[in-house]
KEKE-3310 file (N, C-alpha, C; in steps of 0.2 Angstrom, whole numbers, plus 5000, padded with zeros to 4 digits):
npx = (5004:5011:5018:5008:5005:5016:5019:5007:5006:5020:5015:5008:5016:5023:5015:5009:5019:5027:5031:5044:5047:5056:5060:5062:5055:5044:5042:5043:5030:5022:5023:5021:5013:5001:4989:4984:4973:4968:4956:4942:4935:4934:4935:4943:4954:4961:4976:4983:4994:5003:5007:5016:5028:5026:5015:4998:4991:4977:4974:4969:4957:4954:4949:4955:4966:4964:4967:4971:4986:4994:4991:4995:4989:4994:4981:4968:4955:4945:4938:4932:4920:4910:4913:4919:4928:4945:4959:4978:4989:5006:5015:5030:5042:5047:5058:5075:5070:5069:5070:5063:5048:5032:5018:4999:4981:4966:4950:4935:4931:4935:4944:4958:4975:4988:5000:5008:5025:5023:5021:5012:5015:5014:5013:5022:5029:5034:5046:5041:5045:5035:5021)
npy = (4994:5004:5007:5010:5024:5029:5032:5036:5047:5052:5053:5062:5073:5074:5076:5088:5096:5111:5117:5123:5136:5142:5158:5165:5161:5160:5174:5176:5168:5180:5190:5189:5192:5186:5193:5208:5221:5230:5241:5243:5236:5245:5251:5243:5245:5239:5239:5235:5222:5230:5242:5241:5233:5220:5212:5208:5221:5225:5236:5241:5250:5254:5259:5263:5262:5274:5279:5276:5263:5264:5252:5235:5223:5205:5202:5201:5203:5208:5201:5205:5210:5226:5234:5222:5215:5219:5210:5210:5199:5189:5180:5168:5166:5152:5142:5144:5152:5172:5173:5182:5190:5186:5192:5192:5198:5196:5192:5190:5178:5166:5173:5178:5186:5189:5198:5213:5222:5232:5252:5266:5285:5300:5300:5291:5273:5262:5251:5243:5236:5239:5242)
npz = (5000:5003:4995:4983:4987:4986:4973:4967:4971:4967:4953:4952:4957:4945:4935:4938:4937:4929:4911:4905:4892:4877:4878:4869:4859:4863:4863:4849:4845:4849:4844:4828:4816:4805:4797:4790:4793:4781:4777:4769:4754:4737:4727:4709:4697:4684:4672:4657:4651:4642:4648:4661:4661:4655:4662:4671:4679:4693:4702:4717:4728:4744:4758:4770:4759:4749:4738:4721:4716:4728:4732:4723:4714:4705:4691:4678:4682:4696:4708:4723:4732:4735:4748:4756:4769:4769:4770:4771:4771:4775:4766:4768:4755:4743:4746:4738:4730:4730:4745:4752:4758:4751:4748:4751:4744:4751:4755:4767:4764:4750:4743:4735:4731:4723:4729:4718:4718:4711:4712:4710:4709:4708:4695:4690:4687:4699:4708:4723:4739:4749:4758)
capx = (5000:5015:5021:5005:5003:5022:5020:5000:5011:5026:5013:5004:5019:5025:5008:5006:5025:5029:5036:5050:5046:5061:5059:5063:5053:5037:5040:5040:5024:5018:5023:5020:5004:5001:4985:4985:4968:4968:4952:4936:4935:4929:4934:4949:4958:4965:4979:4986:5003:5006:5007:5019:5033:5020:5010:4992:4990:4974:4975:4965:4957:4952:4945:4961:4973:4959:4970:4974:4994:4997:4992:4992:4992:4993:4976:4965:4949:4944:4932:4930:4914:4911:4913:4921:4934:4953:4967:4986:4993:5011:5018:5037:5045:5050:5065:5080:5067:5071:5070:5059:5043:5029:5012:4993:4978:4962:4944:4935:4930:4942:4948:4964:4978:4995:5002:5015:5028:5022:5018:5012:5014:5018:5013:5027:5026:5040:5047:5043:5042:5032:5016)
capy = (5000:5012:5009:5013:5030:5033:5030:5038:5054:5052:5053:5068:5076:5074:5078:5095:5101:5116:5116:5128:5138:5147:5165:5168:5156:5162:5181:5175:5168:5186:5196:5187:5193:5185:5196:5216:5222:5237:5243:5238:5236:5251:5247:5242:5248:5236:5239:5229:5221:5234:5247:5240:5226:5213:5211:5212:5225:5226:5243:5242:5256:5252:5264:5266:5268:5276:5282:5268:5268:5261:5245:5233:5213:5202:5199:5204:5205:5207:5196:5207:5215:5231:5232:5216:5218:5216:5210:5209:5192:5188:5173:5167:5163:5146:5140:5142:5160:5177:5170:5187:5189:5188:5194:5191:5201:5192:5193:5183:5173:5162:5177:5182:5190:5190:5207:5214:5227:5238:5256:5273:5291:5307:5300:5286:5268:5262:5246:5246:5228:5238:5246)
capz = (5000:5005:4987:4978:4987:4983:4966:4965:4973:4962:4948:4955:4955:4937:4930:4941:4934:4924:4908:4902:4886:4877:4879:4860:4854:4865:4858:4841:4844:4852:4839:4823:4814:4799:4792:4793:4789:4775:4774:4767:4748:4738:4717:4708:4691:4678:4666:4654:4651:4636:4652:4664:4663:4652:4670:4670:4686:4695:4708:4723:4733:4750:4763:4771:4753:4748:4730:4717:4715:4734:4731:4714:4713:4698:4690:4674:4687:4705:4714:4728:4733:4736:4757:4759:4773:4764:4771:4769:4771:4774:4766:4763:4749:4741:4748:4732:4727:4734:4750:4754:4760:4747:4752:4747:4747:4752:4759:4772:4758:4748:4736:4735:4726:4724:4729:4716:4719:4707:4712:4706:4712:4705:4686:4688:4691:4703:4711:4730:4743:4757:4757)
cpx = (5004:5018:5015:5004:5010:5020:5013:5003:5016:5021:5010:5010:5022:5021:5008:5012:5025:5033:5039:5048:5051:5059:5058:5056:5042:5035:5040:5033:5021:5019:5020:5014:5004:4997:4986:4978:4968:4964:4943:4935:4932:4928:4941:4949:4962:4970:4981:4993:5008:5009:5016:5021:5029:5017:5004:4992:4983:4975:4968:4963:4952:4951:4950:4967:4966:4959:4973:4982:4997:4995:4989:4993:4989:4986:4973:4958:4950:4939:4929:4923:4913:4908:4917:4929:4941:4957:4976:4989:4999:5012:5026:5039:5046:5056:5070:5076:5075:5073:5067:5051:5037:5022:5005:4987:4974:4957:4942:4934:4939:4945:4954:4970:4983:4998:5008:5018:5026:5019:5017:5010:5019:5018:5019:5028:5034:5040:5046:5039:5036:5027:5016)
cpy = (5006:5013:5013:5019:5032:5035:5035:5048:5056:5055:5060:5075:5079:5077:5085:5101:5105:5116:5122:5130:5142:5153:5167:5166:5159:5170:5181:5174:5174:5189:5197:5187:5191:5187:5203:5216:5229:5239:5237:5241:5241:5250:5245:5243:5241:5241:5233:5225:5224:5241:5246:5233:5220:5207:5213:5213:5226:5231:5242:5247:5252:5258:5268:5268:5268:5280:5275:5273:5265:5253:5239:5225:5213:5200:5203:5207:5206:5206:5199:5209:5220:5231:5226:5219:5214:5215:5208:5203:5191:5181:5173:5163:5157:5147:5140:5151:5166:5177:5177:5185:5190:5190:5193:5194:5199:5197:5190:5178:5169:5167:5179:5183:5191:5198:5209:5220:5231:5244:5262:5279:5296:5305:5295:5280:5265:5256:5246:5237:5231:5242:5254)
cpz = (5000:4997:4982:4981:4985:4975:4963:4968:4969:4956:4947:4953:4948:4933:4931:4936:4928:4917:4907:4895:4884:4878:4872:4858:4856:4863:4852:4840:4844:4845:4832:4820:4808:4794:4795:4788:4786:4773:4772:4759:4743:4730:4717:4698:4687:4672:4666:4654:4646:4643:4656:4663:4658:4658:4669:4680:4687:4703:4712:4728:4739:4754:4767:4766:4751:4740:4727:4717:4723:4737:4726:4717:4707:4698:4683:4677:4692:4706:4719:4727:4737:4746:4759:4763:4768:4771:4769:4774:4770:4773:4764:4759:4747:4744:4739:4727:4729:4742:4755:4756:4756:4752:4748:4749:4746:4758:4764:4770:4756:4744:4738:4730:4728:4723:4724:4721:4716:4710:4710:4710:4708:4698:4687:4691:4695:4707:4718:4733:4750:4753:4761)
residu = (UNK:UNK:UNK:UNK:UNK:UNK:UNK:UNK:UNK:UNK:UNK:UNK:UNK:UNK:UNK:UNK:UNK:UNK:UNK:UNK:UNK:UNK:UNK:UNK:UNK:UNK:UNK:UNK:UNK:UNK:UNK:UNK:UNK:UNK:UNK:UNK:UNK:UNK:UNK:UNK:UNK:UNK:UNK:UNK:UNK:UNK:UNK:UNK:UNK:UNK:UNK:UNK:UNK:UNK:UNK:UNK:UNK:UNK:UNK:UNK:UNK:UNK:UNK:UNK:UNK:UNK:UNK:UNK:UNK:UNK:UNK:UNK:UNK:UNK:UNK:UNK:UNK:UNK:UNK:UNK:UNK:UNK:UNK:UNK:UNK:UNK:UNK:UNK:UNK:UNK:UNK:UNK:UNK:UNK:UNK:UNK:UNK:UNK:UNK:UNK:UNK:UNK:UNK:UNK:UNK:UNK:UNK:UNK:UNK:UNK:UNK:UNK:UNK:UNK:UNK:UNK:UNK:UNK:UNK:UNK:UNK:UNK:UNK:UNK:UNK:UNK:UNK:UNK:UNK:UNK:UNK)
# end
């Protein structure tokens, strides 16, 4: 009997113990946001691939960019609906790519769209990776 409560106490103990979490590893977790929300969806602009690089560019205005020219993804359409909430999604790159971080811009639906780098201000279109 002295052994099963050693052992029904031993067990007690083990179960109730703490584990250690790296410190790094739990502020990565904290930090790392993978959608930023941009608004709610207002229209979007098409050019062709005669315009820019031989890309079809679809320019989005959203509530907060609120001016096409601050944010384009590749496409000939847009799915979206007018109010739908956007957000910006972070993804990384293929291993053997860039090894940067591409990004996609979606609804709460399944839409979504691969962000380019292209943008436009001041009548000129310009390579830029942030928003």
């Amino acid at each position: 009997m002295r052994k099963f409560l050693f052992l029904l106490l031993m067990g007690i103990i083990f179960s109730c113990s703490t584990t250690n979490k790296s410190s790094s590893l739990l502020q990565n977790e904290q930090i790392f946001i993978s959608r930023r929300y941009i608004g709610n969806f207002i229209n979007y602009y098409h050019t062709g691939p005669q315009i820019i690089g031989d890309v079809d560019l679809i320019w989005i205005k959203t509530t907060i960019y609120n001016t096409y020219g601050k944010i384009s993804a590749y496409g000939k359409s847009c799915e979206f609906s007018a109010g739908d909430r956007i957000y910006l999604k972070s993804l990384y790159s293929a291993p053997g790519t860039s090894k940067e971080w591409e990004y996609q811009i979606e609804n709460d639906s399944s839409v979504s769209y691969r962000v380019s780098e292209y943008r436009y201000a001041n009548n000129v279109f310009y390579k830029s990776r942030s928003l």
